[in-house]
GUKOL-201165 format. One record per residue (C-alpha): residue number from 1; x, y, z. Coordinates in pm, 1 decimal. Example, Ala and Ser with C-alpha at 12.3 -4.5 7.8 and 13.67 -1.06 7.14 Angstrom:
2
i 1 | u 1230.0 | v -450.0 | w 780.0
i 2 | u 1367.0 | v -106.0 | w 714.0
***
This chain:
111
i 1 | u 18592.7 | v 20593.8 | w 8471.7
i 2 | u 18297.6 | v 20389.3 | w 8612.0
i 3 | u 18337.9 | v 20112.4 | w 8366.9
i 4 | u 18773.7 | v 20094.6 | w 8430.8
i 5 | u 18652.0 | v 20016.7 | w 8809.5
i 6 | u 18434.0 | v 19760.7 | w 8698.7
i 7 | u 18691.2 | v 19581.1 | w 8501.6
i 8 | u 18945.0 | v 19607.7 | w 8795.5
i 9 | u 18717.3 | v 19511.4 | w 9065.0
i 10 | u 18619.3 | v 19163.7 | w 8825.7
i 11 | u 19000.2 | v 19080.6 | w 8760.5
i 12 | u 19051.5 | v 19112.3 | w 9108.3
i 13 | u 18764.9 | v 18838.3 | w 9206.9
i 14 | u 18893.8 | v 18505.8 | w 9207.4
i 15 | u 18668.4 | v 18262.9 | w 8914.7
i 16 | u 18541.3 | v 17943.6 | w 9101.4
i 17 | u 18317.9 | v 17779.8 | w 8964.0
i 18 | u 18009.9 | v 17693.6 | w 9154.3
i 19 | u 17941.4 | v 17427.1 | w 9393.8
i 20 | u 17694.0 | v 17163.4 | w 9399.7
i 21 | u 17487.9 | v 17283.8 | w 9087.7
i 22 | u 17597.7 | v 16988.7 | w 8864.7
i 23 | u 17415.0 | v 16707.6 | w 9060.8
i 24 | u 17073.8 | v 16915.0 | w 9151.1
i 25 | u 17048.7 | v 16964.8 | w 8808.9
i 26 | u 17058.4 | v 16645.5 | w 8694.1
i 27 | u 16827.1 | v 16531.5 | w 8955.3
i 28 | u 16578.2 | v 16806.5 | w 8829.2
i 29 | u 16572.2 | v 16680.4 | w 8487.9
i 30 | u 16555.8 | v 16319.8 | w 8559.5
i 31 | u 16261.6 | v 16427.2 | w 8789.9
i 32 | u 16108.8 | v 16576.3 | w 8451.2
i 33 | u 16146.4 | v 16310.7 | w 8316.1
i 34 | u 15968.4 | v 16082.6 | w 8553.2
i 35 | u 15691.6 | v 16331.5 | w 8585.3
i 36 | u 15652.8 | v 16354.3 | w 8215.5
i 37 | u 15654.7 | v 15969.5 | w 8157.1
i 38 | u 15383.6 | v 15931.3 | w 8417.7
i 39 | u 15162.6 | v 16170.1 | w 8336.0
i 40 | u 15208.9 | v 16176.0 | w 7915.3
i 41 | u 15326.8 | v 15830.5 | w 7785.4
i 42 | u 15165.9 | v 15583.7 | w 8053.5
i 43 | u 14785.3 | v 15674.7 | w 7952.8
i 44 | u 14857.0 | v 15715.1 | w 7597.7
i 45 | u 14991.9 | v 15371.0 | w 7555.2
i 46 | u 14723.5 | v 15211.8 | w 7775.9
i 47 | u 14468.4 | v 15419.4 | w 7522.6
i 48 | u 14611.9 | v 15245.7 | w 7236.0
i 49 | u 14633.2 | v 14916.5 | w 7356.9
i 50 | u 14248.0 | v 14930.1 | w 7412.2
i 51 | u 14144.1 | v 15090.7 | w 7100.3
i 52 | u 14374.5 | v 14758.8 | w 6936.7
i 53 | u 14199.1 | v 14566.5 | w 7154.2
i 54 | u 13909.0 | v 14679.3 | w 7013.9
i 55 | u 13964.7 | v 14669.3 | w 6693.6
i 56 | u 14094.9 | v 14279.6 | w 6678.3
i 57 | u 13734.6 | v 14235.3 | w 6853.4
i 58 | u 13516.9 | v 14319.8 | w 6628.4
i 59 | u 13270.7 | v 14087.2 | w 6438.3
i 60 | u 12959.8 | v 14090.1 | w 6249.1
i 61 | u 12670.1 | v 14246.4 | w 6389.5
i 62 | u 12830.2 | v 14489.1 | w 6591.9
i 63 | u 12755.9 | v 14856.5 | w 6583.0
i 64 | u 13033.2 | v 15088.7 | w 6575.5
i 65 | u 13125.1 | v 15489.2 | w 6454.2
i 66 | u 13404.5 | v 15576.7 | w 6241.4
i 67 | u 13591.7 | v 15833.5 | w 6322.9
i 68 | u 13423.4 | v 16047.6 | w 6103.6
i 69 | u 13116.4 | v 15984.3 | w 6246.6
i 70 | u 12920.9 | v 15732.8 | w 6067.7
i 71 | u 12730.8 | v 15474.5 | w 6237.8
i 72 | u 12714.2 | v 15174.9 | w 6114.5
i 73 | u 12668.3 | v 14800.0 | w 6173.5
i 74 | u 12951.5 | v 14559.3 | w 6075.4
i 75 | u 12869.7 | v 14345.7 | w 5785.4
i 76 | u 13217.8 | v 14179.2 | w 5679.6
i 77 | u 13523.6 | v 14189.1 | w 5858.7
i 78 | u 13862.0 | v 14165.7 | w 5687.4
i 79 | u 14223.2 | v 14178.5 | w 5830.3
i 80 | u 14255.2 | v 14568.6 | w 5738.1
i 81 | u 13899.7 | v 14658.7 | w 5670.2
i 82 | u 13575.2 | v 14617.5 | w 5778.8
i 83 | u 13253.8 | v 14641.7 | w 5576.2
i 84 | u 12949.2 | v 14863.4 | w 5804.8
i 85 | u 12610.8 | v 14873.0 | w 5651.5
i 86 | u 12482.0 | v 15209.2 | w 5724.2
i 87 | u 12142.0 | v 15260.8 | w 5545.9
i 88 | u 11934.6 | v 15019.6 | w 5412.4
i 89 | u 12141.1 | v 14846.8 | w 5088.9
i 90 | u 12456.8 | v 15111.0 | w 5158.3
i 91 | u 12781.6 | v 14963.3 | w 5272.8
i 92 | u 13102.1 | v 15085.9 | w 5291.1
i 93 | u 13447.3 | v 14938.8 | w 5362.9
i 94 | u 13608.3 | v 15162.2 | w 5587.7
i 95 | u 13992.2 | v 15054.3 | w 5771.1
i 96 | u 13992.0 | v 14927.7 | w 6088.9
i 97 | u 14186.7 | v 15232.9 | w 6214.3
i 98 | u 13913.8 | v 15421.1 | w 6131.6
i 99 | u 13681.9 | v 15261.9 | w 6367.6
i 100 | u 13676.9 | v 15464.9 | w 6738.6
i 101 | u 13441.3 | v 15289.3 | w 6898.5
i 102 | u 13135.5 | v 15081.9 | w 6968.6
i 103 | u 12800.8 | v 15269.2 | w 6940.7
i 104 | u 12581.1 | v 15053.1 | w 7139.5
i 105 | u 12766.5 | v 15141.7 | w 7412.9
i 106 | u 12756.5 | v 15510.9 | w 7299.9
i 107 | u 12364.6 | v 15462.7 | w 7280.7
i 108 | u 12316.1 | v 15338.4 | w 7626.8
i 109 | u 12502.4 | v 15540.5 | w 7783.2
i 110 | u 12305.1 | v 15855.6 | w 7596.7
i 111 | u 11965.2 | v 15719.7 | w 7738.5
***
């Protein structure tokens, strides 16, 4: 009985559909957006501009870690890869990606 009132009393209500929600909507997602591409994408792409930046610097003699965390002191640079001399006679060739930073840097900042 309770649900045949409930059907009645809907078929009697007129369906409009509501007013003014399409725009605010699209102004809240656009806003999203915004926020998002301020707060997310900005920094990151200023991030990997200087890491590039880095990496087209580099030259022989400099001290850098890999992102593993070697240190090491450039020996050879390449287009792709760079050779670091990390003990005595060792050397390895490691890409330039692989390179995070410099460490002398890192080492003054540590004292």
């Amino acid at each position: 009985m309770l649900t045949s009132l409930i059907y009645a009393l809907q078929a009697a209500a007129p369906a409009e559909p509501p007013k003014g929600g399409g725009m605010s909507m699209w102004i809240m997602l656009i806003a999203v957006f915004a926020i998002m591409y301020i707060f997310m994408i900005l920094p990151q792409r200023k991030q990997q501009k200087k890491m590039q930046e880095f990496r087209n610097s580099l030259k022989k003699g400099d001290k850098v870690i890999t992102v593993g965390g070697i240190y090491g002191e450039i020996a050879e640079v390449d287009e792709k890869t760079v050779l670091i001399k990390v003990d005595g006679d060792v050397k390895l060739r490691v890409d330039k990606q692989g390179l995070v930073r410099d460490s002398s840097d890192f080492q003054q900042n540590q004292r």
